[in-house]
C-alpha atoms as one frame of an Amber mdcrd trajectory, in Angstrom:
protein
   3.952  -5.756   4.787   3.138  -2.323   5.103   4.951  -0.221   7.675   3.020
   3.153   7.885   1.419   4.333  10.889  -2.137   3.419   9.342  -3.169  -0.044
   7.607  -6.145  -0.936   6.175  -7.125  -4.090   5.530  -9.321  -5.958   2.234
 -11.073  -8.561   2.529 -12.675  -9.530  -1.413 -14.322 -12.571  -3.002 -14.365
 -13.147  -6.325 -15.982 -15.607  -8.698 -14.367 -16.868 -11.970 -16.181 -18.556
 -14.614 -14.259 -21.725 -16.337 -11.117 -20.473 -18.805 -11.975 -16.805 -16.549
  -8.501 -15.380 -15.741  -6.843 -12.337 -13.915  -4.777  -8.787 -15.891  -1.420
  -9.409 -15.865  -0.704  -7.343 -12.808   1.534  -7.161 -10.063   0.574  -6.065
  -6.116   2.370  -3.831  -3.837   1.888  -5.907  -0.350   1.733  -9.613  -0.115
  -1.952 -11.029  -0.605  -3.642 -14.339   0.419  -6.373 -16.537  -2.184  -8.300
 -19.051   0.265 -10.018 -20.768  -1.855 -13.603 -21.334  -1.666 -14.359 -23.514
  -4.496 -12.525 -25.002  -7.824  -8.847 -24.576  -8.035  -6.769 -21.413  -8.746
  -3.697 -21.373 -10.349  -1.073 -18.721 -10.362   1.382 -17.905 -13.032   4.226
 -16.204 -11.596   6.813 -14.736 -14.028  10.162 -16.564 -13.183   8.230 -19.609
 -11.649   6.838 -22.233 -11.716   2.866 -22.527 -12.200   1.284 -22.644  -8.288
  -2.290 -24.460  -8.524  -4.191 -24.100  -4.775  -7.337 -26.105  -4.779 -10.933
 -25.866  -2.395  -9.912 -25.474   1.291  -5.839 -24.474   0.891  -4.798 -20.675
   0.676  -1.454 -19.440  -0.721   0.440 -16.029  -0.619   0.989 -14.153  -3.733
   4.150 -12.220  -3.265   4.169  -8.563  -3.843   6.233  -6.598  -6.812   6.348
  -9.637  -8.567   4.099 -10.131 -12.281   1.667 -12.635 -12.161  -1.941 -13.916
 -13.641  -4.332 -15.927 -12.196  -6.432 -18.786 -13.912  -9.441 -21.266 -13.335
  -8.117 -23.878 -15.856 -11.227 -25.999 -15.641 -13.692 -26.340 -18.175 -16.400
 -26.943 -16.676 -15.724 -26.081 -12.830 -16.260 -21.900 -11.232 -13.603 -20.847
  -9.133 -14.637 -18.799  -5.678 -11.622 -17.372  -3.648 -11.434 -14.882  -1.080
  -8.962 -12.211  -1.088  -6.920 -10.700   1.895  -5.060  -7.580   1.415  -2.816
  -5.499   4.108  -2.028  -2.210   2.739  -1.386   1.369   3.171  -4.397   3.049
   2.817  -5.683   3.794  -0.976  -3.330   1.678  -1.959  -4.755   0.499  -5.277
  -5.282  -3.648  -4.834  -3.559  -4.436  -7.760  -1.461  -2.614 -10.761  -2.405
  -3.931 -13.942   0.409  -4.500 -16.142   0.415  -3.943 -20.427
């Protein structure tokens, strides 16, 4: 968690179509998916595939590599996002 004398904290939604998925990226402070609608599942590098469906949240860890899909077909995926960082942190760093 951050540790500076300021925080800020996000709070996003985002919408992804069927087959939609995330960069490959990696986050500097811990974030939280609740979501919303559909199922997300998280590709962590290392571990195991995490799949968090309507009405559960989960934790993405920070500093480690990761992707996010809506595997459905024919389903949208709506999440929203809560991030505690410094401030101007960037919310994610996408990864090549």
């Amino acid at each position: 968690m951050p540790r500076g004398e300021k925080q800020e904290l996000r709070v996003l939604t985002a919408t992804f179509k069927p087959g939609d998925k995330t960069v490959f990226h990696t986050h500097r402070f811990p974030v939280t998916v609740y979501v919303l609608e559909g199922a997300f599942t998280l590709e962590m590098e290392g571990m195991a595939p995490v799949t968090v469906r309507q009405g559960q949240a989960m934790v993405e860890p920070p500093n480690v590599k990761m992707t996010g899909y809506n595997r459905s077909n024919s389903d949208s995926l709506r999440v929203v996002v809560f991030y505690a960082s410094d401030p101007d942190t960037p919310f994610l760093d996408a990864l090549h």
